[in-house]
C-alpha positions as CSV (number, residue, x, y, z in Angstrom):
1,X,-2.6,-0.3,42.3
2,X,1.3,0.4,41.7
3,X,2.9,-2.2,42.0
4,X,6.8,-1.9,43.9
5,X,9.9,-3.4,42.1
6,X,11.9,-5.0,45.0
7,X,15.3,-3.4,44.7
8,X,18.3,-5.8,43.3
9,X,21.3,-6.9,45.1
10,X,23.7,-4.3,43.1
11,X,20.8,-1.8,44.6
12,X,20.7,-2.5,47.6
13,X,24.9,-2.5,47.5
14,X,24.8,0.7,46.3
15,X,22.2,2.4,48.7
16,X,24.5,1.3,51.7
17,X,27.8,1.7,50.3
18,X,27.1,5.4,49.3
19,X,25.2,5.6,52.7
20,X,27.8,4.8,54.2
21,X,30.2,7.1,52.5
22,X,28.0,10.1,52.5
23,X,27.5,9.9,56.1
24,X,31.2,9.6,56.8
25,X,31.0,5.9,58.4
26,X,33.6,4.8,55.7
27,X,35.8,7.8,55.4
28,X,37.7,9.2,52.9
29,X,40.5,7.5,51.4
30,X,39.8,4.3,53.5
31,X,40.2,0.8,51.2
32,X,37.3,-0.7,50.8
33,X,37.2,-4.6,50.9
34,X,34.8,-6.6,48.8
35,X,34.8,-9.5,50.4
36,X,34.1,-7.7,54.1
37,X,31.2,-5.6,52.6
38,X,29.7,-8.7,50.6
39,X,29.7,-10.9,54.4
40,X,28.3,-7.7,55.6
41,X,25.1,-7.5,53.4
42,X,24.9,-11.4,53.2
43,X,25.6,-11.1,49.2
44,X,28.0,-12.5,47.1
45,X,30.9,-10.2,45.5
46,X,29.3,-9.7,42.2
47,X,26.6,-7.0,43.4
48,X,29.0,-5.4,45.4
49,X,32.0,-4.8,42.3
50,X,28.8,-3.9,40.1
51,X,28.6,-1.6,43.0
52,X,31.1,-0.1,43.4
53,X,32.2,0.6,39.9
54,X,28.9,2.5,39.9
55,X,30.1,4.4,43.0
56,X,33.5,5.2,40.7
57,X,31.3,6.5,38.2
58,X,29.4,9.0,40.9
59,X,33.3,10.1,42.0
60,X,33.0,8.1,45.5
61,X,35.0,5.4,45.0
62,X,38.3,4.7,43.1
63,X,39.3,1.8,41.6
64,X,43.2,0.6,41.0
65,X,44.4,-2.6,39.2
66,X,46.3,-4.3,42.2
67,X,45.3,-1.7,44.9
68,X,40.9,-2.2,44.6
69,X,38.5,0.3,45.4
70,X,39.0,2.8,48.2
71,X,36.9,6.3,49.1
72,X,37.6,8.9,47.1
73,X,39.6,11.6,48.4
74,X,40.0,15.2,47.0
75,X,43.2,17.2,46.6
76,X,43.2,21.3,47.4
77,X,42.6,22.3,43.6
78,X,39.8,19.5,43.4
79,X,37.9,20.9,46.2
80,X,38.3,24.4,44.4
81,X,36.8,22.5,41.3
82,X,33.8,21.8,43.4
83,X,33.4,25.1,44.5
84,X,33.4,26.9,41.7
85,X,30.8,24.6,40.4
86,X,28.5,24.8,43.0
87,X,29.3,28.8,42.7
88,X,28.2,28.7,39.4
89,X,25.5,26.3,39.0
90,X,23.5,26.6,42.7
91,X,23.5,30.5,42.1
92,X,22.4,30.1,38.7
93,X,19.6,27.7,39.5
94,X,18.6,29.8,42.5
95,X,18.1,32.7,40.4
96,X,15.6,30.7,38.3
97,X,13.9,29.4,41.5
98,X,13.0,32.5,42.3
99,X,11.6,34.4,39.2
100,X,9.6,30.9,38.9
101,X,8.6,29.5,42.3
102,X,10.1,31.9,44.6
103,X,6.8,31.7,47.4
104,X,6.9,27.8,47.0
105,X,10.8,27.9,47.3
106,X,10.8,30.0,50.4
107,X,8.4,28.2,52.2
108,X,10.3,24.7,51.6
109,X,13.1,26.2,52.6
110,X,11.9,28.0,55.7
111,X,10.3,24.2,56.8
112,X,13.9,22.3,56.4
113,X,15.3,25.5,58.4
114,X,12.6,24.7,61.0
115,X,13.8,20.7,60.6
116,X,17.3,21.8,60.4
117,X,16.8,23.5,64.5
118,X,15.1,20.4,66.1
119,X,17.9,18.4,64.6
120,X,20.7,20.4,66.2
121,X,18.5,20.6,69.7
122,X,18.5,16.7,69.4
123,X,21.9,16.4,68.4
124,X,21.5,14.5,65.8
125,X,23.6,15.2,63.3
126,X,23.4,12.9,60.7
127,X,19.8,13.8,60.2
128,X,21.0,17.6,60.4
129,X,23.4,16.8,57.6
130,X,20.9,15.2,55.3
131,X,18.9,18.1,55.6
132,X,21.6,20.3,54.6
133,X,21.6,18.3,51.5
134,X,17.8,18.8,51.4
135,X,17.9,22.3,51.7
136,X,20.2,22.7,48.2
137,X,18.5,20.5,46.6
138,X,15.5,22.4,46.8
139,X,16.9,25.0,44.8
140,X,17.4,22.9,41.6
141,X,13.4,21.4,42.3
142,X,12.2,24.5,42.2
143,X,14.4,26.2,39.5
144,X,12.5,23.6,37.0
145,X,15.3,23.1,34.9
146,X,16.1,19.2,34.2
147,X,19.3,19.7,33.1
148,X,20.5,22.1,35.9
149,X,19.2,19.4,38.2
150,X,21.2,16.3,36.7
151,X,24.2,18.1,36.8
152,X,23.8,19.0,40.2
153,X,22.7,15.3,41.2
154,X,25.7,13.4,39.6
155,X,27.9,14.9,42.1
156,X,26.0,16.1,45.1
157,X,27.1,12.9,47.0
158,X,30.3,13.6,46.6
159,X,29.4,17.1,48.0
160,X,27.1,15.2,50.8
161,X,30.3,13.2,51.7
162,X,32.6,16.4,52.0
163,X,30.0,18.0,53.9
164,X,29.9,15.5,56.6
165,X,33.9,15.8,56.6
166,X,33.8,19.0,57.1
167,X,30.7,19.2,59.8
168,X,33.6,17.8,62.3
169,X,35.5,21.2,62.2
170,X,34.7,24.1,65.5
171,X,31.7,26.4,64.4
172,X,31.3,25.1,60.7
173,X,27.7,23.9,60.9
174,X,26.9,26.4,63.2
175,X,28.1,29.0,61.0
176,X,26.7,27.0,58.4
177,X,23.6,26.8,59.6
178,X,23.5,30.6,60.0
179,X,23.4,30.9,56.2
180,X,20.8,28.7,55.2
181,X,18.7,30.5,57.8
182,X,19.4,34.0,56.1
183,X,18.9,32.0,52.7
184,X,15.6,31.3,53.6
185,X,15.2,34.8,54.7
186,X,16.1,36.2,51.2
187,X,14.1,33.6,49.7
188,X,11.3,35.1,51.0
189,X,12.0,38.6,50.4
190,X,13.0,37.2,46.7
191,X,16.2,39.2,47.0
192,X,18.3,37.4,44.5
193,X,22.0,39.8,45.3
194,X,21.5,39.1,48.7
195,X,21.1,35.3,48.1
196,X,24.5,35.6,45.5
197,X,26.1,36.7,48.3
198,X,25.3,34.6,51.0
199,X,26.0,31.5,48.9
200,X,29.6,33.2,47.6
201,X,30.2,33.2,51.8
202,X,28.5,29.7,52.4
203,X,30.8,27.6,49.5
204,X,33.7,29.5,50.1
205,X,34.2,28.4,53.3
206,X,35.0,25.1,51.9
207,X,37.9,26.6,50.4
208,X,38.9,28.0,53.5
209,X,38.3,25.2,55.8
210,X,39.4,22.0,53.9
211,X,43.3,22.3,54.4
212,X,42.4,22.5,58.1
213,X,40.3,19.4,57.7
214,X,42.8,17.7,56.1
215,X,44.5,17.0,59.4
216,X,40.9,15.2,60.6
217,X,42.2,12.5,58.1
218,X,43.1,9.3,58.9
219,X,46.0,7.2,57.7
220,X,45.3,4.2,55.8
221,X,47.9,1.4,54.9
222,X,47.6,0.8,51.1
């Protein structure tokens, strides 16, 4: 028998702070009180600052001597940096999926696809999103390269939380959604160009679409 670890206070801090980032309840830029949060999870302040300076470590939150801690928010170039990072490293990680665990791979991904379509029936769309994560995450568990993986990890909810942001713009999921279902598709035909290409089209959207996100924005007295 295993026995469970009950989580800490700074844990359970950081579980619902980045939650609550990722999934776009606190939104980006917005300052982010200590003293609110700690009332909130009936904890004192200390778990919650060891929190969030863990959360500034993951890119989420920033921290300023006489300003405190506040969501992270991303300039054009910034998001650029991100795509070109996920251009690099999910392509390279897929391509390793498949010349290693390319039938496991496609049928994972063909079962989120399938998870992915009862979500949007539903409407639920937080649960759509975190499948979306899901979904490119699988490629770095299946490309069986550690390294690949925690490089991927230390920023993919920083990637989660821009997703959400960017789910609120006309026909971006559900061009979004398109993709991962035609990823899957090449997946399992193990047609690696066609996969390069669909992802080139999938992150670059980003690009495309986060000036005219920027407007979803809202203004925050600092």
């Amino acid at each position: 028998m295993t026995l469970v670890r009950p989580k800490s206070l700074r844990e359970l801090a950081l579980e619902h702070i980045r939650e609550q980032i990722i999934h776009g309840t606190f939104k980006m830029g917005q300052p982010l009180s200590e003293r609110k949060i700690s009332e909130e999870l009936g904890v004192s302040k200390s778990p919650v600052r060891e929190a969030l300076a863990q959360l500034r470590e993951e890119g989420l939150v920033l921290i300023e001597p006489q300003k405190g801690a506040q969501v992270f928010t991303l300039t054009i170039e910034e998001v650029n940096q991100i795509c070109d990072f996920r251009q690099v490293i999910e392509t390279a990680a897929f391509k390793l999926a498949l010349e290693r665990n390319a039938a496991l791979l496609a049928k994972d991904m063909a079962q989120i696809v399938r998870d992915m379509t009862k979500a949007q029936e539903k409407k639920d769309s937080r649960k759509y999103l975190s499948l979306d994560s899901d979904f490119h995450m699988l490629i770095f568990r299946h490309c069986d390269n550690s390294y690949l993986q925690a490089s991927y990890e230390r920023y993919s909810g920083k990637i989660a939380a821009l997703r959400t942001h960017l789910s609120g713009l006309p026909q971006h999921t559900s061009l979004s959604f398109d993709e991962h279902h035609q990823m899957a598709d090449a997946a399992l035909q193990n047609d690696f160009a066609k996969v390069a290409d669909l992802l080139k089209t999938h992150i670059d959207r980003t690009r495309k679409t986060y000036v005219d996100s920027l407007a979803l924005l809202p203004k925050f007295e600092q």
